[in-house]
N, C-alpha and C positions, 0 to 999 in steps of 0.2 A: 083080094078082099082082106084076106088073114094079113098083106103086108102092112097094108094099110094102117093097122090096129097096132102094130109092132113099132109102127115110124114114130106114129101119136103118143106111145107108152114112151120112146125113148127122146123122142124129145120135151117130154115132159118131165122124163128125168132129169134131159139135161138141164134146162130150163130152172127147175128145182135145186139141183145143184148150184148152181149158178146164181140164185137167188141167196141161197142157205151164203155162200162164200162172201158174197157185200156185205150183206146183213154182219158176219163175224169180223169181216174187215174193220166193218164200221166202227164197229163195237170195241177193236184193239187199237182202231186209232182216239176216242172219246178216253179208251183209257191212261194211252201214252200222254192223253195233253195234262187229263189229270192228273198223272202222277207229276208230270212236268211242272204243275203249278203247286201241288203240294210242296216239293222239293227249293223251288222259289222261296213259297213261304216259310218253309223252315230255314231257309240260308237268310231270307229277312228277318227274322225274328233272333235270329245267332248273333247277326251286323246289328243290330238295333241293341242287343244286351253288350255289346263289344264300345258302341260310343258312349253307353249309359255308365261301364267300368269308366273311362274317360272322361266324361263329363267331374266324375265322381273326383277321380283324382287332380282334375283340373279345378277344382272348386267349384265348378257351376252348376253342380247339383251337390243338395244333402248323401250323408248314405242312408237313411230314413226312408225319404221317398226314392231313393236307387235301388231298394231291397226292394219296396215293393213291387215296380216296375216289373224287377229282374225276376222275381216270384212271380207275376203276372204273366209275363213273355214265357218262360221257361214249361210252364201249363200250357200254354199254346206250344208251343214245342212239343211237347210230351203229346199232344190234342193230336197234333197232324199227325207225329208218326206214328199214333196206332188207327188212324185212318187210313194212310198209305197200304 
């Protein structure tokens, strides 16, 4: 009778355990992708102020509207990484 009650407690530990472990798995895999996609976006927004220097020096943009842009981007940049 007593064993009985000792199987039920310990597989409800493990059970519990076991539970507790996907749940944190879960959890550090939602993280990995988000950081993955932060990191994205900040390597996009880095390439995007890199063709907008170019554009610039190719003549087919002002530096007027390339400051601003680059002032724009550079806030998103600054955004993500203290999200990250």
């Amino acid at each position: 009778m007593n064993n009985g009650k000792g199987q039920l407690i310990g597989w409800s530990v493990v059970l519990l355990m076991w539970t507790g472990c996907g749940v944190g798995l879960s959890y550090m895999q939602e993280n990995a992708i988000h950081d993955r996609n932060i990191r994205e976006s900040i390597n996009t927004a880095e390439d995007m102020v890199g063709w907008i220097v170019e554009d610039v020096s190719n003549e087919r943009l002002d530096s007027t509207t390339a400051d601003t842009y680059i002032d724009n981007l550079e806030e998103v940049i600054t955004d993500l990484r203290e999200v990250r």
